[in-house]
C-alpha positions, 0 to 999 in steps of 0.5 A: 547449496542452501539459501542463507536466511537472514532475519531483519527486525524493522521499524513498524509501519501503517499502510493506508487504503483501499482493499479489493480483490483482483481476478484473472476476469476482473482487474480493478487496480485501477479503480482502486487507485481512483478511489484512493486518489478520490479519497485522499484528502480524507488521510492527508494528514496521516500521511509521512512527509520528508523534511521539505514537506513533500510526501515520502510516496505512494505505493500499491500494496498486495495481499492474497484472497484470504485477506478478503 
């Protein structure tokens, strides 16, 4: 059976915030999370808001180590 594919053309969007690279050794999510959160104020106003002022959310995003 073949996997149908469907291609979806979305809206452009932005990703704000800290890179690093975890390891089997070293997992630093946390830490980055921290330092996104230490450093909020700095992106605040870029940031989506819904129509009663509250922000859209917050999401932690992965690359792979080629990204580094």
């Amino acid at each position: 059976m073949l996997i149908e594919i469907k291609i979806i053309d979305l809206p452009m969007y932005a990703v704000i915030g800290k890179e690093g690279l975890c390891t089997t050794k070293e997992n630093i999510v946390q830490q980055l999370w921290q330092e996104a959160n230490f450093h909020f104020n700095e992106v605040a106003a870029l940031g989506m808001k819904n129509s009663d002022g509250a922000y859209v959310g917050f999401w932690g995003a992965m690359s792979d180590e080629s990204n580094i």
